[in-house]
C-alpha positions as a printed NumPy array, in Angstrom:
array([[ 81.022,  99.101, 105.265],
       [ 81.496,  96.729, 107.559],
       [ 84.277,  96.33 , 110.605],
       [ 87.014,  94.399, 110.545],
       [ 86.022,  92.356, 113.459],
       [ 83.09 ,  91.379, 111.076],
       [ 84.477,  90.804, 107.778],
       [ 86.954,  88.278, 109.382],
       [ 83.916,  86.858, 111.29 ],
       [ 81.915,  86.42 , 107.993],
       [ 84.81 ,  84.935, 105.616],
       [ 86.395,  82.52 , 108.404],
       [ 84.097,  79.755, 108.714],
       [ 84.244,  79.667, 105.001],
       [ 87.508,  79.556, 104.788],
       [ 88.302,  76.939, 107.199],
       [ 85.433,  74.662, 105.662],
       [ 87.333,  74.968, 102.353],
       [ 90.502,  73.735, 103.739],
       [ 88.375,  70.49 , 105.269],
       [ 87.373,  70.416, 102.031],
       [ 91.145,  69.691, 100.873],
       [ 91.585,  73.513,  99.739],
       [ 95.408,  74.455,  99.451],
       [ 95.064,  77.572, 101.192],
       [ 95.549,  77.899, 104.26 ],
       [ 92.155,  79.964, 106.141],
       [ 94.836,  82.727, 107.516],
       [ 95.924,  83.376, 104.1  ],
       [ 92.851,  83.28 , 102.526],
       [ 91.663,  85.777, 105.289],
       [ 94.513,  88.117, 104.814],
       [ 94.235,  88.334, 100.863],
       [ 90.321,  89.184, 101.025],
       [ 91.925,  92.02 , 103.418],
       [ 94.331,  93.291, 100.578],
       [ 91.854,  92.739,  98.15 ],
       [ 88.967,  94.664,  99.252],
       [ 90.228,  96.428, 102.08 ],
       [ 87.815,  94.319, 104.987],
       [ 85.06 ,  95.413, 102.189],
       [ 82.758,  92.707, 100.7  ],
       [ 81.489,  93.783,  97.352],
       [ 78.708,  93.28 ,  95.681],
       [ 79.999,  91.004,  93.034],
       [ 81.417,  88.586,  95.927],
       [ 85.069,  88.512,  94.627],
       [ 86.91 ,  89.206,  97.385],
       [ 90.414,  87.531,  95.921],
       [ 90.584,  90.044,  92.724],
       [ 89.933,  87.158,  90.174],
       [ 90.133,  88.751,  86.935],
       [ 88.114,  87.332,  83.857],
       [ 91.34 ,  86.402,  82.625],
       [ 91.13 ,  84.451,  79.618],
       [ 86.647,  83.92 ,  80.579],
       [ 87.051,  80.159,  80.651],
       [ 83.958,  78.96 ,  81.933],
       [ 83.685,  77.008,  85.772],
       [ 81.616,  75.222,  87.797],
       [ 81.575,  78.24 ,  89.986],
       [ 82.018,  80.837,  87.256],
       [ 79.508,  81.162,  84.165],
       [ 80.707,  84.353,  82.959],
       [ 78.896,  87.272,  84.683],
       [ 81.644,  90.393,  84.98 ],
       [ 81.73 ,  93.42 ,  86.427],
       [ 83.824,  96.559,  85.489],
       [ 86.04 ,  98.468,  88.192],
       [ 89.128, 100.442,  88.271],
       [ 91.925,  99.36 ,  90.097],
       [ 95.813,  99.568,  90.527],
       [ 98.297,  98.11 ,  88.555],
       [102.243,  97.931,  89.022],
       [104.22 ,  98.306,  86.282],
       [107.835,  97.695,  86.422],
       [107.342,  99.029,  89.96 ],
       [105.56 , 102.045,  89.142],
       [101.969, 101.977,  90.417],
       [ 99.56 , 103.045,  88.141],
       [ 95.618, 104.347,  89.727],
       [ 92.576, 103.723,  87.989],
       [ 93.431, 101.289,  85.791],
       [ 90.053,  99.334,  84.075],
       [ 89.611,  95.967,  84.627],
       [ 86.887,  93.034,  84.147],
       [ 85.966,  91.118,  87.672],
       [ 84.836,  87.62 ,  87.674],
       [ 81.285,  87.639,  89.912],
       [ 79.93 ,  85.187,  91.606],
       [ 76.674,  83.829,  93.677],
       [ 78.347,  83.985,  96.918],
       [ 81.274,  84.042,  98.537],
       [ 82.847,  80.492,  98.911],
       [ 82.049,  80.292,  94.935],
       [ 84.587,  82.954,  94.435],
       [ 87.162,  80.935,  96.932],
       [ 86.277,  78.017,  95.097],
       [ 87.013,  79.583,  91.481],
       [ 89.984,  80.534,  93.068],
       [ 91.01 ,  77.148,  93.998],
       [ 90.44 ,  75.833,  90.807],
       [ 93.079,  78.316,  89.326],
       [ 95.691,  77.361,  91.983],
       [ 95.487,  73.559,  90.313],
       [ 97.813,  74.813,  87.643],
       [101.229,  74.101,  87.459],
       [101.847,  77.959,  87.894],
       [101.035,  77.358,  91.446],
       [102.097,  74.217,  92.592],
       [104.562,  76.213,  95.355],
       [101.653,  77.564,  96.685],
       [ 99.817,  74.044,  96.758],
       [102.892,  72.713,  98.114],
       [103.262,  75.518, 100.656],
       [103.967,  73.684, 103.878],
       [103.062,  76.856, 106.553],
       [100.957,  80.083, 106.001],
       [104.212,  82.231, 106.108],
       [105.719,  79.833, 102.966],
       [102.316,  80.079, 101.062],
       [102.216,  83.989, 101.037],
       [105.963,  84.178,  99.87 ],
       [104.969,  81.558,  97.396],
       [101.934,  83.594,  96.394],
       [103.912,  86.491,  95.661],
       [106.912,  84.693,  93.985],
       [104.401,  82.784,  91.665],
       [102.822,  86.389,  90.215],
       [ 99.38 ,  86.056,  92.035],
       [ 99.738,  89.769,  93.365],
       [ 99.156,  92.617,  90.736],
       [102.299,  92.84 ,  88.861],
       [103.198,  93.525,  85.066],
       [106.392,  93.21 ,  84.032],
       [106.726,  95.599,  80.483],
       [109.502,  94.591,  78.962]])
């Protein structure tokens, strides 16, 4: 486990080179949704944005390797524990951000693209269904 102070320290410099790198997301967002994701933990499989396998559609920074771990889910606003899911993994850690950009270039997203301060682009995360949130109706 590592310290706050650390994780931030690690995953920064990444993040900012992404955004040089014309990444929509702004580093401070980035930063805070590796926080929510892992809790300031990085895991093995180098995920730190919660990237499902989804529908396994192969990247340039994801050929397929998965890993299985429970998490939460919320249901029509009922949170449900140890839920199983399939994790992309990845080589490192900018791969994950990477795969992660590559999903914000679809139309689903284009708020969050178009997201013109860090404030904007984590209410247009949320309102675009990036969070973990199931509607059952």
């Amino acid at each position: 486990m590592v310290t706050r102070q650390a994780f931030i320290e690690l995953i920064a410099p990444i993040a900012v080179k992404l955004r040089l790198d014309n990444s929509p997301i702004f580093p401070s967002v980035r930063i805070a949704q590796a926080i929510l994701e892992t809790g300031g933990n990085v895991n093995a499989w180098n995920n730190l944005v919660g990237y499902k396998v989804g529908s396994g559609v192969l990247t340039p920074y994801w050929q397929g390797d998965r890993v299985s771990a429970s998490t939460w889910e919320l249901i029509n606003g009922t949170r449900y524990d140890n839920v199983p899911s399939d994790f992309r993994t990845y080589p490192t850690i900018e791969a994950g951000f990477r795969d992660q950009d590559l999903l914000f270039q679809s139309s689903r997203y284009v708020s969050v693209r178009n997201a013109k301060s860090p404030g904007e682009q984590t209410q247009a995360l949320q309102n675009s269904g990036y969070a973990t949130f199931k509607r059952m109706d």
